[in-house]
Structures are given as structure tokens and as C-alpha cells.
C-alpha positions as CSV (number, residue, x, y, z in Angstrom):
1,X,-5.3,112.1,80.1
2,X,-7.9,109.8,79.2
3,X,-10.5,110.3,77.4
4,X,-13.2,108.2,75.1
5,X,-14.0,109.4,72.0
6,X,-17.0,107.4,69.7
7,X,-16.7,104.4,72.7
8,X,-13.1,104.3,71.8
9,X,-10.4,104.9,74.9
10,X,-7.9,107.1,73.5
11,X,-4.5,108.3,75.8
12,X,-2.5,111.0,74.8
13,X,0.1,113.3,76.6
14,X,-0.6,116.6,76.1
15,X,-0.1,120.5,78.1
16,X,-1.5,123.6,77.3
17,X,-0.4,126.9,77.8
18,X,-2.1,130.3,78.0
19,X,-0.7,133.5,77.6
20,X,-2.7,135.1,80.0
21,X,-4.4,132.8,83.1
22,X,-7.5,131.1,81.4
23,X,-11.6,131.8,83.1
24,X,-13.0,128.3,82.1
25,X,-15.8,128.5,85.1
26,X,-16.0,131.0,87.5
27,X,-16.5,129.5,91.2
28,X,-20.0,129.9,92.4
29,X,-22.4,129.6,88.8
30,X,-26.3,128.6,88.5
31,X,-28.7,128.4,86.0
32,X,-28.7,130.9,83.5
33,X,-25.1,132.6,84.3
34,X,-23.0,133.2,81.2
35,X,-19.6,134.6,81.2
36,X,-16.7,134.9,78.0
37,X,-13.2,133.2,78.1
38,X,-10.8,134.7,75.2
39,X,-7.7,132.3,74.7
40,X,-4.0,132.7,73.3
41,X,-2.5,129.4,74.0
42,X,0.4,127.3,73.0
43,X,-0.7,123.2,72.7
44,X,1.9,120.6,73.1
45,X,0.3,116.9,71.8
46,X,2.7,114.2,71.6
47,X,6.0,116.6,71.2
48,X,4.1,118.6,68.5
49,X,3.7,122.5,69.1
50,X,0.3,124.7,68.4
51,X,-0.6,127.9,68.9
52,X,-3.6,130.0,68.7
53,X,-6.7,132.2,69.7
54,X,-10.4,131.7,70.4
55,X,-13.2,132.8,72.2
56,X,-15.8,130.4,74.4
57,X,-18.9,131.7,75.4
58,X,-20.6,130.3,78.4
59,X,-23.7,129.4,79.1
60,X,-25.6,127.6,82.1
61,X,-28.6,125.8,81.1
62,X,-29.0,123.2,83.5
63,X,-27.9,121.3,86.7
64,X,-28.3,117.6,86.5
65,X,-26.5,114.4,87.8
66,X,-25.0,111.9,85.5
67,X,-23.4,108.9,85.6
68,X,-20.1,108.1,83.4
69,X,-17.9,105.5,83.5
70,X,-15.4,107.3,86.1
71,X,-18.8,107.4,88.8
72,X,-22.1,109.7,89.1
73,X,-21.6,113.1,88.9
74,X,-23.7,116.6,89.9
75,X,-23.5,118.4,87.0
76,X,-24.3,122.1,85.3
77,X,-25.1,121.6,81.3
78,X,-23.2,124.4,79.7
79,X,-24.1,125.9,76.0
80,X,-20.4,126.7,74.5
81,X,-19.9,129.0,71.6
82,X,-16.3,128.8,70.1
83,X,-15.4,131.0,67.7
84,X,-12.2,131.2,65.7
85,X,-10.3,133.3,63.0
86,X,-12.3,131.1,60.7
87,X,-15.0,129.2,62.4
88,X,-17.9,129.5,65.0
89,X,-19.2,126.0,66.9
90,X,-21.7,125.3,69.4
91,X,-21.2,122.1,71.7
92,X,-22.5,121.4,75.0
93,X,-20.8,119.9,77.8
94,X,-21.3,118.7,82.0
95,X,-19.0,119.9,84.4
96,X,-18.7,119.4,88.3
97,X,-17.3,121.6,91.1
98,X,-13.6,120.2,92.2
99,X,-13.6,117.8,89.1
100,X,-13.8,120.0,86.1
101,X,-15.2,118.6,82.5
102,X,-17.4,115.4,83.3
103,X,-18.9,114.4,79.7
104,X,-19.2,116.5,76.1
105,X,-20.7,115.9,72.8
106,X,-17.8,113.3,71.7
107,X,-16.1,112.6,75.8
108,X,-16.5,111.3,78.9
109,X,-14.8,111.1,81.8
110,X,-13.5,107.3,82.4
111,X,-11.3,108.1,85.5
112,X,-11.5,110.2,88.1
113,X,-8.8,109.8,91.2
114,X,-9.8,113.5,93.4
């Protein structure tokens, strides 16, 4: 993966794995859907292991397009609550149908090869 982070390109090689299969966006949303993802998951970065649990809550609060580095994107802003054993966090985030996350509070998309 690819990503930039503060205008920095940073690659890393990393696979996650979920216990149980993982709802990140259901098919067909619109403005104003929300749905719940709860995650027990097993992170490898870079030969290191981590495992854990949270909870995402979804929220559609916009369609848009964007442009990125990787092209120009149609997009639905989503509102995402995380919450933790020990923390709750609110970021936002643009994903597109049959390309997944396009751009986030700290990412973009760079490269995008369908």
C-alpha cells in the first residue's frame, strides 16, 4: 500500500485479519444511511503482529467528487466514530464504489490501478 500521510509518501507492507468477515460499507448507501462495524482483528505491519477490537460507526453525510493525486473521484463523506477499550475518535473520510477509501483526515489515495 501507498499512502501519504502530512504530504509525505509512506510504503509499508501490511495484512489484516478479522475474526469474523468485516461490514466496512454496505453496497447501495446515500445520504444519511448509518450502519455499525464491530472488529476483532489480527494486524501484521512489517513482520510485527497486533491484535484487537473496536467499533466504527458510520455515517453518510455527503456525496461529492474529489480530485487526489491517484485521479477525480465520486465520493460519499462518511462521519466515523471509533471507539476502543480506552478511547472514542471521530474522523471523516471519502470513499468510492469499486475503489474503497479515496482520502481521510491524514491520507489520500496516490495510486489507483482498478
Amino acid at each position: 500500500s501507498t499512502t501519504t500521510s502530512s504530504g509525505n509518501p509512506t510504503t509499508y507492507n501490511s495484512e489484516t485479519t478479522y475474526d469474523e468477515p468485516a461490514l466496512l460499507m454496505p453496497t447501495d448507501i446515500s445520504k444519511g444511511d448509518t450502519w455499525t462495524g464491530d472488529f476483532d482483528y489480527t494486524t501484521r505491519v512489517d513482520g510485527e503482529s497486533y491484535s484487537g477490537y473496536y467499533s466504527q460507526k458510520y455515517t453518510v453525510t455527503d456525496s461529492d467528487t474529489i480530485e487526489v493525486e491517484a485521479g477525480t473521484f465520486s465520493v460519499f463523506e462518511l462521519k466515523i466514530v471509533q471507539t476502543t477499550e480506552s478511547s472514542t475518535n471521530t474522523s471523516y473520510g471519502y470513499v468510492a464504489r469499486d475503489v474503497g477509501n479515496v482520502a481521510g483526515d491524514s491520507f489520500e489515495l496516490v495510486e489507483f490501478n482498478p
